[in-house]
MMTF fields as JSON, N, C-alpha, C and O atoms, coordinates in Angstrom:
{
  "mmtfVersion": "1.0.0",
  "mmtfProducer": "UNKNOWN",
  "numBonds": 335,
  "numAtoms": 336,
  "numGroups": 84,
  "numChains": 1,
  "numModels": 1,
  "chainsPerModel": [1],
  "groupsPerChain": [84],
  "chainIdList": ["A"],
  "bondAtomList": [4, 2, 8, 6, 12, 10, 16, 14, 20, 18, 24, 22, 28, 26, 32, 30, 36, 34, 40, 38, 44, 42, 48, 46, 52, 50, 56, 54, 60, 58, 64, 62, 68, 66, 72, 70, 76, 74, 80, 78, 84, 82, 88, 86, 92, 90, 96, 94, 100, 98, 104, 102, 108, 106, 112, 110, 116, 114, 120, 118, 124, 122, 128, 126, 132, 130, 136, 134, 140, 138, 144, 142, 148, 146, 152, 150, 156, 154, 160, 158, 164, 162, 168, 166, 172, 170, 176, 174, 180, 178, 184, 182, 188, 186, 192, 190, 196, 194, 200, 198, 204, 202, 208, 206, 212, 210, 216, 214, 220, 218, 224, 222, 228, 226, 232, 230, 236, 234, 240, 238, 244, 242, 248, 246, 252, 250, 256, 254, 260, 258, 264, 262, 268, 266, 272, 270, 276, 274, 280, 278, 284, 282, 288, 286, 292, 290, 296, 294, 300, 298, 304, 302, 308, 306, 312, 310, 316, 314, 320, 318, 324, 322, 328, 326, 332, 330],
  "bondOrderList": [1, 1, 1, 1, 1, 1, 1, 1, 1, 1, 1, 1, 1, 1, 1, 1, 1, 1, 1, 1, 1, 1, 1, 1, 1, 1, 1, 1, 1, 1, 1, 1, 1, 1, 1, 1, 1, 1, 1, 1, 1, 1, 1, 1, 1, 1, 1, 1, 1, 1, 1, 1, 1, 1, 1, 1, 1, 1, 1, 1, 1, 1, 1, 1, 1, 1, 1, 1, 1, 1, 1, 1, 1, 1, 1, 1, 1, 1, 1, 1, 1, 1, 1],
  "groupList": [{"groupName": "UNK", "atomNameList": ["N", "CA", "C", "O"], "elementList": ["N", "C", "C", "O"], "formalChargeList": [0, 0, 0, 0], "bondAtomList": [1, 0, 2, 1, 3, 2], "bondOrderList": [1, 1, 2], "singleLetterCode": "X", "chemCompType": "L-PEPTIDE LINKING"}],
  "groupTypeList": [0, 0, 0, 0, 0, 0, 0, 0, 0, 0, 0, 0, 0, 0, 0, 0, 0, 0, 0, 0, 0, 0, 0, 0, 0, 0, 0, 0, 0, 0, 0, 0, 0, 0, 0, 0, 0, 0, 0, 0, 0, 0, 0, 0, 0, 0, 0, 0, 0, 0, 0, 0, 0, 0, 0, 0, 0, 0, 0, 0, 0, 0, 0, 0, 0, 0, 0, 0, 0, 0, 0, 0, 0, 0, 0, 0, 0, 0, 0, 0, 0, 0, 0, 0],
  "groupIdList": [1, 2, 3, 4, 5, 6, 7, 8, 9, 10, 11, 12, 13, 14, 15, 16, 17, 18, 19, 20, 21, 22, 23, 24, 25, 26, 27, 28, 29, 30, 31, 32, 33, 34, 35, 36, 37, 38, 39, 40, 41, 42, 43, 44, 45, 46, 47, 48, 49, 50, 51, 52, 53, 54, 55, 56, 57, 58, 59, 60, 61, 62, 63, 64, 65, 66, 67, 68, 69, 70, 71, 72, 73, 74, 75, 76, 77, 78, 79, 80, 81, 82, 83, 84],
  "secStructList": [7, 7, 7, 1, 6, 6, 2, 2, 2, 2, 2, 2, 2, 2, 2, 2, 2, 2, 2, 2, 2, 2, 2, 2, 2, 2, 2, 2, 2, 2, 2, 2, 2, 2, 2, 2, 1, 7, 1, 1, 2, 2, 2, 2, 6, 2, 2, 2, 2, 2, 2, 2, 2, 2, 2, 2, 2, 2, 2, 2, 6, 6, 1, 1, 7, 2, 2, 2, 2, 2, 2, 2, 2, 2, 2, 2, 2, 2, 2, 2, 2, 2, 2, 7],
  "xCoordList": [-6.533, -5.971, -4.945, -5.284, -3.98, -2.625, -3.165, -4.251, -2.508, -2.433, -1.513, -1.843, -0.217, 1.254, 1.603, 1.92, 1.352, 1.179, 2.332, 1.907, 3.631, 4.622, 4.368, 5.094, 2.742, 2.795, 1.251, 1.114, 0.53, -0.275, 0.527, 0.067, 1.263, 1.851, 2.579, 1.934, 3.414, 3.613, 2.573, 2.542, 1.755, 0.43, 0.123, 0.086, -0.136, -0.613, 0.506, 0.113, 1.327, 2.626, 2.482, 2.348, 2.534, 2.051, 0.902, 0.628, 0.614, -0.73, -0.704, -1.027, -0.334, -0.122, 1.57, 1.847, 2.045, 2.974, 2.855, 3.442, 1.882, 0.703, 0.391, 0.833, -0.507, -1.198, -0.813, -1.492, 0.509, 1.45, 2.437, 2.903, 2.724, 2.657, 2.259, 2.82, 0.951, 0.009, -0.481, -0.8, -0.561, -0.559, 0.762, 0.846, 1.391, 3.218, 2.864, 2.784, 2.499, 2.697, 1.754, 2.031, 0.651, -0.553, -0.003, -0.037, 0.65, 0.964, 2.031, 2.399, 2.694, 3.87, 3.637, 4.033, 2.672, 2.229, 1.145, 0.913, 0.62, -0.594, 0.572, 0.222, 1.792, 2.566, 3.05, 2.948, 3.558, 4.191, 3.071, 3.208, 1.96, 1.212, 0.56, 0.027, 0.629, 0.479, 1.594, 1.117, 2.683, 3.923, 3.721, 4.282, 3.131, 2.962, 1.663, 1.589, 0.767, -0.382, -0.286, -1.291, 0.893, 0.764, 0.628, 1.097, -0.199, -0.553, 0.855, 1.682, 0.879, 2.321, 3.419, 3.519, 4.472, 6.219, 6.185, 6.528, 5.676, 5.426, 5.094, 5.636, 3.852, 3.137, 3.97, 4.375, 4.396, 5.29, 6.715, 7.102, 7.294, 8.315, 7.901, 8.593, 6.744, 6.732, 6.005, 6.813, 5.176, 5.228, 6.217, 5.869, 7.531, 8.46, 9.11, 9.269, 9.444, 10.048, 9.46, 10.062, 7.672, 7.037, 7.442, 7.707, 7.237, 7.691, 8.782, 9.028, 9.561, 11.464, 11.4, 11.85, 10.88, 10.772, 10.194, 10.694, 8.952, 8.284, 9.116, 9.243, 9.493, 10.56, 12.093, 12.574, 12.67, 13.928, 13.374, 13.93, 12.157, 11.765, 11.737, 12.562, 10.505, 10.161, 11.537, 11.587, 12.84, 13.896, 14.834, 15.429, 14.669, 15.394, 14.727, 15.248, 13.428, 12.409, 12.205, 11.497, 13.059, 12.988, 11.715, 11.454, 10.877, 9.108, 10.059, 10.191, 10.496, 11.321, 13.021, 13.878, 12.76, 15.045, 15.582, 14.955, 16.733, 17.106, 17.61, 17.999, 17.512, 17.531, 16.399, 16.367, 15.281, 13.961, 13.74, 12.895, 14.461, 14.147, 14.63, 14.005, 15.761, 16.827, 15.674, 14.853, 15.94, 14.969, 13.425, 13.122, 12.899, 11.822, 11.829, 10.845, 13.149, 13.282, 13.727, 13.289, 14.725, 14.984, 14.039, 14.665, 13.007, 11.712, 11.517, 11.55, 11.019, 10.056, 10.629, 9.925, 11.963, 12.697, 13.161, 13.833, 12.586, 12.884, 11.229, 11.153, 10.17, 8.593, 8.984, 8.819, 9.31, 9.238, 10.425, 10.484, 11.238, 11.787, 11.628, 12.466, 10.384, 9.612, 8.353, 7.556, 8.315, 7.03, 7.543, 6.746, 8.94, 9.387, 9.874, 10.307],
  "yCoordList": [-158.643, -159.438, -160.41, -161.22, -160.347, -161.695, -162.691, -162.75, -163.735, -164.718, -165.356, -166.519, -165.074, -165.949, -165.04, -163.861, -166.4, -166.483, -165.255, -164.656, -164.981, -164.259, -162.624, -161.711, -162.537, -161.383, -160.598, -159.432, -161.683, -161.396, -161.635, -161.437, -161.908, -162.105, -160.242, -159.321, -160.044, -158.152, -157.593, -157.005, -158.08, -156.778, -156.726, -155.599, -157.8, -157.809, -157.389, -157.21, -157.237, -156.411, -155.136, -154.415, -154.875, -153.483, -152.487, -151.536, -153.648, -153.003, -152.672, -151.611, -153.603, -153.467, -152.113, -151.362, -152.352, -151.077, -149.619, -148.587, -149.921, -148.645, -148.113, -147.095, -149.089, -148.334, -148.225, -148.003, -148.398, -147.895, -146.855, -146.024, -147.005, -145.298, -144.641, -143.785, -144.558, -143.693, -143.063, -141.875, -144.002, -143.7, -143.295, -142.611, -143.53, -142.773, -141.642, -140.831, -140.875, -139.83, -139.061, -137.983, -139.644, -138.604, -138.064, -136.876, -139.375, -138.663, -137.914, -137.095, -138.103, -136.927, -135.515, -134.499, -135.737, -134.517, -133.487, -132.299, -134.267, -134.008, -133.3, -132.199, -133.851, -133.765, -132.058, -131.009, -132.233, -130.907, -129.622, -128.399, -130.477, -129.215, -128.579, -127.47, -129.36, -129.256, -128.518, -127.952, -128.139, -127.601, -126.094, -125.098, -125.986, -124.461, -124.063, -122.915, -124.814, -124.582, -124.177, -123.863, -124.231, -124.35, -123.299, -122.556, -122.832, -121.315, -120.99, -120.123, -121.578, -121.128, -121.845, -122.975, -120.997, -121.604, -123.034, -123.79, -123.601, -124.908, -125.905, -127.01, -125.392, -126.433, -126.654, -127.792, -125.508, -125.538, -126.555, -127.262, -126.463, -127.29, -128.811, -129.829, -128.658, -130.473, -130.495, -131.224, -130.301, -130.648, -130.79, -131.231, -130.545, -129.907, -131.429, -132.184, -131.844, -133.459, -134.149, -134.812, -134.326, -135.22, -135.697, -136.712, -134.122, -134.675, -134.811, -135.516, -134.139, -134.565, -135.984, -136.663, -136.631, -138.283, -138.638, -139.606, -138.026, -138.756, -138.52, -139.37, -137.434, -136.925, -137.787, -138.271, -137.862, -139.16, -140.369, -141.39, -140.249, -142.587, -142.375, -142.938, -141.324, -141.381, -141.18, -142.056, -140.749, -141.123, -142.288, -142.802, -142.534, -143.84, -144.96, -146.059, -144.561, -145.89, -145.616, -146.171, -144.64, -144.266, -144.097, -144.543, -143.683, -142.921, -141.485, -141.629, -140.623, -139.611, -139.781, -140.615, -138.376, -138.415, -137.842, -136.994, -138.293, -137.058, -135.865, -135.327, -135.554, -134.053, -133.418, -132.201, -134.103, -133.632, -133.615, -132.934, -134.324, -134.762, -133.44, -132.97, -133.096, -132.307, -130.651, -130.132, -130.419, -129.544, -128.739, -127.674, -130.071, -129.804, -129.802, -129.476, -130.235, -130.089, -128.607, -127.878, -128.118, -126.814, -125.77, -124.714, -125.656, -124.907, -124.886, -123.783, -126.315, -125.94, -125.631, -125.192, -125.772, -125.248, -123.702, -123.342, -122.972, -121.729, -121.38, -120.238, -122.028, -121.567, -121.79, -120.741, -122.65, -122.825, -121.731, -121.192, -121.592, -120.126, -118.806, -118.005, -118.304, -117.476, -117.259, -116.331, -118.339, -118.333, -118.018, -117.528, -118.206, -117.813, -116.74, -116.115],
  "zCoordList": [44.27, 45.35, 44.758, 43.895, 45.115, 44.937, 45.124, 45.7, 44.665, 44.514, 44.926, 45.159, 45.184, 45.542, 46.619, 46.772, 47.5, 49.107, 49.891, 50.878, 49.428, 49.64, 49.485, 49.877, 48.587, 47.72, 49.148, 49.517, 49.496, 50.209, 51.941, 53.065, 51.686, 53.389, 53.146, 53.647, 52.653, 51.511, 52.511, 53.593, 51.591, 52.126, 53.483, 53.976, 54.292, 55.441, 56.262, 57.415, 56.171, 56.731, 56.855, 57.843, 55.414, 54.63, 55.704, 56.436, 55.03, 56.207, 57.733, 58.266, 58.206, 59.868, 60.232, 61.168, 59.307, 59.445, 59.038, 59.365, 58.207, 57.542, 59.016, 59.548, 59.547, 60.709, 61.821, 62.823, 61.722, 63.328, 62.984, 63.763, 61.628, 61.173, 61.427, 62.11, 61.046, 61.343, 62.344, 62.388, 63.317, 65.009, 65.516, 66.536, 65.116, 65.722, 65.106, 66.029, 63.716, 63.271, 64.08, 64.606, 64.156, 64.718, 66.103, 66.426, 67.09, 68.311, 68.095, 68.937, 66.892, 67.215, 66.909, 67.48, 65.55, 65.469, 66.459, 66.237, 67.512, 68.29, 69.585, 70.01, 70.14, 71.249, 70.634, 71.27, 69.277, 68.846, 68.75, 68.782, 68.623, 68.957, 70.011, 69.961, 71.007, 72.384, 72.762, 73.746, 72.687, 73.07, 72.118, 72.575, 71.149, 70.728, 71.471, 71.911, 71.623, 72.068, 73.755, 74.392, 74.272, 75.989, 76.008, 75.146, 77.202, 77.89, 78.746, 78.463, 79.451, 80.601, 80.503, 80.026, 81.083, 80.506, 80.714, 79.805, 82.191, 82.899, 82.15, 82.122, 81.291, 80.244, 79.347, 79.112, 78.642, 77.441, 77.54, 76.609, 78.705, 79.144, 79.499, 79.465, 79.798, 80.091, 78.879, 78.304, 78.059, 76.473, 75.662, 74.567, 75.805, 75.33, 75.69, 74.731, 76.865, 77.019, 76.4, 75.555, 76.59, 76.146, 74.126, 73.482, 73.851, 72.333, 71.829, 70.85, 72.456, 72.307, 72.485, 71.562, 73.597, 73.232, 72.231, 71.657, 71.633, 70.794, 69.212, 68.331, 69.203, 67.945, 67.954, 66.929, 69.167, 68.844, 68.774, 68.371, 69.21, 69.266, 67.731, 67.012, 67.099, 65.189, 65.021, 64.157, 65.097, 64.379, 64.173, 63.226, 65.842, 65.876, 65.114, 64.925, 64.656, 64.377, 62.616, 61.776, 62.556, 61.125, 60.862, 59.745, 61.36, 61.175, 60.494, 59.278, 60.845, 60.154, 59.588, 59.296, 59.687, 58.887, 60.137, 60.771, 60.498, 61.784, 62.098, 63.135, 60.91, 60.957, 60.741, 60.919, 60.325, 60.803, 62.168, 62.75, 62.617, 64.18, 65.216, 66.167, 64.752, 65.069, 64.776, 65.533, 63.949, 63.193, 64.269, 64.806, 64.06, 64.725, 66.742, 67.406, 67.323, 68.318, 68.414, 69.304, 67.353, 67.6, 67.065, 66.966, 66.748, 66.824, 67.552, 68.097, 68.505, 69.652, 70.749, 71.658, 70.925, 71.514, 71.951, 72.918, 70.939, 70.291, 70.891, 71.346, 70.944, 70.81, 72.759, 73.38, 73.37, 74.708, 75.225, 76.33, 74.225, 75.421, 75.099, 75.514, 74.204, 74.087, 74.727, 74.595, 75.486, 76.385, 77.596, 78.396, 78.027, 79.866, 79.712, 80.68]
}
């Protein structure tokens, strides 16, 4: 544990941005899989908005790179018009 007050204020940052990481990643990764996972074109398409938002917010928020962003919209993009 630190000692100089600047070094432990660090961490507790650290920390609290650790775990909204973490929760941004999980839902993004949970939305993208809901969109391969849809049974019918319908599902697949409104999964398909849902994580296109959640994939530009993680870029704009720098949670990713944006061409990961880019990337992974054009997969699922590609998985939702193989389903209609």
């Amino acid at each position: 544990m630190p000692n100089i007050a600047s070094t432990k204020k660090r961490m507790r940052q650290s920390r609290r941005r650790r775990a909204r990481n973490r929760q941004a990643r999980s839902e993004l990764r949970t939305a993208i899989k809901r969109v391969r996972a849809a049974a019918s074109a319908d599902e697949a398409q409104a999964a398909f908005r849902d994580a296109e938002q959640l994939i530009d917010r993680a870029a704009r928020k720098g949670l990713i790179a944006s061409n990961k962003a880019s990337r992974n919209k054009q997969r699922l993009h590609k998985v939702v018009a193989g389903k209609q």
